[in-house]
N, C-alpha and C positions, 0 to 999 in steps of 0.2 A: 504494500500500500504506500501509497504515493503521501511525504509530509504536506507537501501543496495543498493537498487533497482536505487533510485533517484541520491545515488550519484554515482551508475557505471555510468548513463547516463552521468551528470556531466561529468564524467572523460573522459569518449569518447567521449564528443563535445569537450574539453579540447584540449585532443591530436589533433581531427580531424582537430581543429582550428587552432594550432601552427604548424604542419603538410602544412597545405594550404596555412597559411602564407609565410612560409619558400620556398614552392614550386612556389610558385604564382611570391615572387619576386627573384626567381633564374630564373623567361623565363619558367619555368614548368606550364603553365596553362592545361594541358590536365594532368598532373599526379595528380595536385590539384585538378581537376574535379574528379578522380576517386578516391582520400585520400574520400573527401564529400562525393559521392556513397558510397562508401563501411561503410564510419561511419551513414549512416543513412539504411544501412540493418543490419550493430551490432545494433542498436539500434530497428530497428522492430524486428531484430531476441529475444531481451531481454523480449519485450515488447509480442509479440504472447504466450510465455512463460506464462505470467501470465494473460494473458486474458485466456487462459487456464483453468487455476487455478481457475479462475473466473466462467466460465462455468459450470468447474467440480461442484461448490460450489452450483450454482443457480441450476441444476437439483437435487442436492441430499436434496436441503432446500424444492422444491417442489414437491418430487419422480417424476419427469420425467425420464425415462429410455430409452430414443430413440437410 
């Protein structure tokens, strides 16, 4: 696994976190609900990426070709 990798994640719970905070105590709890949503699909969208990669890696080390 890629360090790049770990600390994008990092940094988008980061923001998603201060974000929600911010929203949470201005009275914005449905905007904070959707900051959350949307930084836990950045973060599967990151992660689909190299489960990929992953994939790619396991058919070519046992020639599967499906």
């Amino acid at each position: 696994m890629n360090v790049a990798l770990i600390l994008k994640i990092a940094g988008v719970g980061l923001l998603v976190g201060i974000a929600y905070q911010i929203l949470q105590k201005n009275g914005r709890e449905e905007q904070a609900t959707f900051v959350s949503i949307a930084g836990v699909i950045i973060v599967m969208l990151l992660l689909v990426q190299e489960i990929s990669s992953l994939f790619s890696t396991i058919r070519s080390v046992f020639g599967l070709w499906i």
